[in-house]
C-alpha positions, 0 to 999 in steps of 0.5 A: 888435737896439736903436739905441744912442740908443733904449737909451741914452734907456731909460737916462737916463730910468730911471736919471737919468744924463746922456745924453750918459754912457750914449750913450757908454758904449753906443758904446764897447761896442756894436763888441764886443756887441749887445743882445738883446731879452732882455738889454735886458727884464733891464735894463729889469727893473733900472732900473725901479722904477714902471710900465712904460708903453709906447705901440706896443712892435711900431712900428720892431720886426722883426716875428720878435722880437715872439714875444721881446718878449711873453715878456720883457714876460711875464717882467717882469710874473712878477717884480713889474713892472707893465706897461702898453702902447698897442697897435692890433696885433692880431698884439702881442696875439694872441702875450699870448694865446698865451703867457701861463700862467695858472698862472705867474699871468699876467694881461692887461686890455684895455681899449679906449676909445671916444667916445659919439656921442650925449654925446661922453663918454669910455667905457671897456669893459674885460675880463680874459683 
């Protein structure tokens, strides 16, 4: 389950509408529903109409929904949307690996960064899986 501030800032920022609007809506309603992890990666899928860019998604996430969260993530990338995450979480990223479906098309790049001691240069090292 979200916080209703947490959807109600997903929306404003994706929608552009007042903020104080989209958290009352959602509290008006929130006694009569929740909102699943799926229902919310529909609405994301709706809203967004550029890059996904989600630094740490598993941080404040109970870690049973991380499963949902990957798959929805997946879905949305099936549909068109592109999706880019910061994430030091091994468990985050051993569930891409284990249910991603090459042949839905899907598709995973790592990249890490790391500093040159010797130059103090920025280097990427990236790899598909």
């Amino acid at each position: 389950m979200l916080e209703s501030a947490n959807i109600a800032k997903a929306y404003v920022e994706a929608s552009g509408t007042d903020a104080d609007h989209a958290k009352g809506i959602l509290d008006k309603y929130s006694k009569q529903f929740t909102l699943s992890i799926e229902d919310f990666g529909n609405q994301v899928n709706e809203w967004l109409s550029g890059p996904l860019l989600w630094d740490e998604p598993e941080s404040n996430l109970n870690p049973k929904l991380m499963r949902q969260l990957v798959e929805v993530l997946l879905e949305l990338s099936r549909n068109g949307q592109q999706i880019i995450l910061a994430t030091h979480d091994y468990v985050l990223l051993k569930w891409f690996d284990l249910l991603m479906d090459k042949g839905k098309g899907d598709q995973v790049r790592f990249h890490v960064l790391s500093r040159d001691r010797a130059t103090g240069h920025v280097r990427r090292d990236s790899m598909d899986d």
